[in-house]
N, C-alpha and C positions, 0 to 999 in steps of 0.2 A: 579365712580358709577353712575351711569344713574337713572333717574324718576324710573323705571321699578321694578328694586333693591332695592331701597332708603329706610331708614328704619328712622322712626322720634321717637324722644324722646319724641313727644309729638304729638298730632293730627293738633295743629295749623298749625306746618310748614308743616304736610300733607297736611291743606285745602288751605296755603299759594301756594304750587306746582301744586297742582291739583285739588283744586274749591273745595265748600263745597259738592257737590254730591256727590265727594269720598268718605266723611267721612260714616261709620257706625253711627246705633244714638247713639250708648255708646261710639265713638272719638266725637261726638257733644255735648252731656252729659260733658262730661272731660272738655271740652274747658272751660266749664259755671264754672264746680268745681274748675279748672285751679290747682291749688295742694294738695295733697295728704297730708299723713301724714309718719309717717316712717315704711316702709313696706306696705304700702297700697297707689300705687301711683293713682292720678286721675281716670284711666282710669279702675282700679280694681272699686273703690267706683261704677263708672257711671254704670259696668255691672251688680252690686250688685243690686244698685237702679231698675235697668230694670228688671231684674229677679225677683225682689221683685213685681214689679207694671204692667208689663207685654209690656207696651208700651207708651210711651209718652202720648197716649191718656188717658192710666190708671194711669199717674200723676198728669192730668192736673187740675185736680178737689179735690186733697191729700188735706187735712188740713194742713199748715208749719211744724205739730209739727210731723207730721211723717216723715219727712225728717232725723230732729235731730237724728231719732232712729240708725239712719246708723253712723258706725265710721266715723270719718273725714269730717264728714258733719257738720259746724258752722254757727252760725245763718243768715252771710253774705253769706255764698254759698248757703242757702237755701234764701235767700232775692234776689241772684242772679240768679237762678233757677225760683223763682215765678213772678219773673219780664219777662223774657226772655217767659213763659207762657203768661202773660198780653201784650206784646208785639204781640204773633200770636195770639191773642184772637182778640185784637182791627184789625189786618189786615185782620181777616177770616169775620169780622161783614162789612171792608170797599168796600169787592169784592162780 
């Protein structure tokens, strides 16, 4: 099965093959949630969360406690989330 085909269980080993510009931001979203719960894998929660908030810009400013409101969302994937945020916050203030 070639790149072209190739189908991931997960977004990582997509941004692993083909750089993180492949990803969509709900496989980038997943990466951060990293697992799901049963019937509701990653990558369901991330397009939840975007739908809900409209765009990473309409996260970026969410109070923590509205994260919790989404299934499968625990308080480390939301600590993992608001870091990952604080992270492009301090690189958008150093450019």
């Amino acid at each position: 099965m070639n790149s072209a085909t190739q189908t991931w269980r997960h977004p990582g080993g997509k941004l692993r093959e083909l750089g993180p510009e492949s990803l969509s931001d709900s496989e980038l979203l997943a990466i951060l949630i990293s697992s799901g719960i049963k019937g509701r894998p990653a990558e369901k929660i991330a397009e939840e969360i975007l739908a809900n908030f409209g765009s990473f810009k309409g996260m970026a400013n969410q109070p923590l406690e509205k994260f919790s409101a989404f299934k499968g969302i625990s308080n480390v994937k939301t600590i993992r989330i608001a870091a990952a945020f604080e992270i492009a916050r301090r690189l958008s203030k150093e450019g």
